[in-house]
C-alpha positions in Angstrom: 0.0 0.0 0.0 1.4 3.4 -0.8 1.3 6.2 1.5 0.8 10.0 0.9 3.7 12.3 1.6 4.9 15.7 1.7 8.5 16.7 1.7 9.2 20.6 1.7 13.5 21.0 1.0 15.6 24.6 1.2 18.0 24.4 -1.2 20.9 27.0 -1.1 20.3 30.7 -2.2 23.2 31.0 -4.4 22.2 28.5 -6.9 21.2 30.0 -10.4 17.6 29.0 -12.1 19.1 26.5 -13.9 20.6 24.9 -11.1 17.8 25.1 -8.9 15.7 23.1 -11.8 18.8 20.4 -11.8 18.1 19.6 -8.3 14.8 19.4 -8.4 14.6 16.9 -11.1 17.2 15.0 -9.3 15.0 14.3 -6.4 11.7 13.7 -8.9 13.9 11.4 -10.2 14.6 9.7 -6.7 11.0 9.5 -5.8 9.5 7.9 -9.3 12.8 5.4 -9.6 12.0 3.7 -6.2 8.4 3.6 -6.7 7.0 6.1 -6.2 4.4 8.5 -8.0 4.3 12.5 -8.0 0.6 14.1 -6.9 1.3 17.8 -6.7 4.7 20.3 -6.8 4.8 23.9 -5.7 7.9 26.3 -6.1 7.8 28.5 -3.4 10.7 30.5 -4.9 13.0 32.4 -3.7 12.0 33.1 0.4 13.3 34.7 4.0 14.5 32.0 6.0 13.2 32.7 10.0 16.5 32.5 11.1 19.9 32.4 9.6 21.1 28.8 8.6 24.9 27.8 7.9 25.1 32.4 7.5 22.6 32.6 5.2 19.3 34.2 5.8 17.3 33.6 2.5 16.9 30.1 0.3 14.5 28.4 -2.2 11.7 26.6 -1.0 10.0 23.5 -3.0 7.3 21.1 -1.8 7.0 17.8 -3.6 3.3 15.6 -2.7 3.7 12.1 -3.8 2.6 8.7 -3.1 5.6 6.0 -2.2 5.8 2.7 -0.2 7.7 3.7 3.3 11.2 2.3 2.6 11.2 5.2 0.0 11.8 8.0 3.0 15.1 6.5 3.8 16.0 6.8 0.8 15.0 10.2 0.4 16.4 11.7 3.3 20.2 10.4 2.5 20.0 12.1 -0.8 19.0 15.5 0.7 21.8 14.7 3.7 24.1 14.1 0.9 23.8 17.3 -1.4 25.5 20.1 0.1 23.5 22.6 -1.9 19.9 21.4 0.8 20.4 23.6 3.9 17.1 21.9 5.3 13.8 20.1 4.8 11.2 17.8 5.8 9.1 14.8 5.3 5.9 13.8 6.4 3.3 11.3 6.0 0.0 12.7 5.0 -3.5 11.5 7.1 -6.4 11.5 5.0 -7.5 14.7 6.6 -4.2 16.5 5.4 -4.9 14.9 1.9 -8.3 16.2 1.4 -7.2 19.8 2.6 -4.3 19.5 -0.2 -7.2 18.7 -2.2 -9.2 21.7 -1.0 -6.2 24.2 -1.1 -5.3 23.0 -4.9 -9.5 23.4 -6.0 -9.5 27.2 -4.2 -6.5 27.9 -6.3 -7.6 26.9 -9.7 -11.2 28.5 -9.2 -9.0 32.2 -8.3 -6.7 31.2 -11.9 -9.6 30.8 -13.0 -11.6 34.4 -12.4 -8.9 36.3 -13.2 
């Protein structure tokens, strides 16, 4: 049975568009080669970090949904440990009343595309 998960990362500030794009595929690439299956990506761009981490004080935020059998977290979380340019992030398994708020939130956001 697959679970749903969320994993938000901060990846370094000085990394260019290009680079930023890299890494993310990288770890799209980790989830759907060990199983698992995207639901939903945000890029929260460019944000002020609450307080300052390894000196720096800003960083870009991305939050991946997906589905994925358990052992894939492990296997997750020692690729982010491993690339120096991830200052932090964090996983979490989704219960069915933080899915259909995801849900929710994503509806609310199309109907506003939508009327402008």
């Amino acid at each position: 049975m697959l679970n749903q998960y969320e994993t938000v990362f901060i990846a370094t500030p000085v990394l260019s568009e290009a680079q930023f794009k890299e890494l993310v595929n990288k770890f799209r690439g980790v989830i759907t080669e060990n199983g698992g299956e995207l639901v939903h990506e945000e890029d929260w761009g460019l944000r002020k970090l609450a307080y300052p981490i390894q000196k720096k004080s800003t960083g870009f935020y991305h939050l991946i949904e997906f589905k994925a059998p358990g052992e894939l977290i492990n296997t997750l979380e020692t690729q982010y440990r491993r690339d120096e340019r991830i200052i932090r992030f964090l996983t979490f398994r989704m219960d069915k009343y933080a899915v259909e708020y995801s849900i929710k939130k994503r509806a609310n956001k199309q109907e506003k595309k939508l009327e402008e």
